[in-house]
C-alpha positions in Angstrom: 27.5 -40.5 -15.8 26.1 -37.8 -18.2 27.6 -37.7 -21.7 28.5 -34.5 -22.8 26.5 -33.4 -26.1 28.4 -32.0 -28.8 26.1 -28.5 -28.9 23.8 -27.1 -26.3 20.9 -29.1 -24.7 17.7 -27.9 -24.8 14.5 -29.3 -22.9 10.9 -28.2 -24.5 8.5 -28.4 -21.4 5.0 -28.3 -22.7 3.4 -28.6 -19.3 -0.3 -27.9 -18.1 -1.4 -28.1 -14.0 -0.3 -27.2 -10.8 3.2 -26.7 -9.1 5.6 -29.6 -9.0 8.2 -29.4 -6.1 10.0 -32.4 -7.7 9.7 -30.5 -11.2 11.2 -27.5 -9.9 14.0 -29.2 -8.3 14.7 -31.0 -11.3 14.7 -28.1 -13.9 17.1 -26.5 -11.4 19.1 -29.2 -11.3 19.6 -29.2 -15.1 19.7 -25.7 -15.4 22.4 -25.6 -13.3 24.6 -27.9 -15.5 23.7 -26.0 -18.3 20.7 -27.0 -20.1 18.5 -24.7 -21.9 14.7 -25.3 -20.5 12.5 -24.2 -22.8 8.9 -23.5 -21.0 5.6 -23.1 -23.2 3.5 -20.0 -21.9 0.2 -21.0 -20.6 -2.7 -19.4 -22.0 -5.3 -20.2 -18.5 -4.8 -16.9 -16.8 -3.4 -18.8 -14.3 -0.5 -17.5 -12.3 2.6 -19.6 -13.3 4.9 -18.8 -10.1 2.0 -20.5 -7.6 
């Protein structure tokens, strides 16, 4: 069981590589209940939807 925070939640993802499946599913999944991600922009030129 989740506790609920007192003010929003927000999730910093710093990442670097190649598309996660699981990652995906799981920043959907917290989205979804409300949680803020927070996604750094790359700087490789790489395209960030692939």
């Amino acid at each position: 069981q989740l506790i609920q925070p007192s003010g929003p939640l927000v999730v910093l993802l710093p990442l670097a590589g190649g598309y996660s499946r699981v990652l995906n599913a799981a920043c959907q999944h917290l989205a979804r209940t409300g949680v803020v991600l927070v996604a750094a922009a790359g700087n490789f030129r790489d395209d960030a939807c692939r």
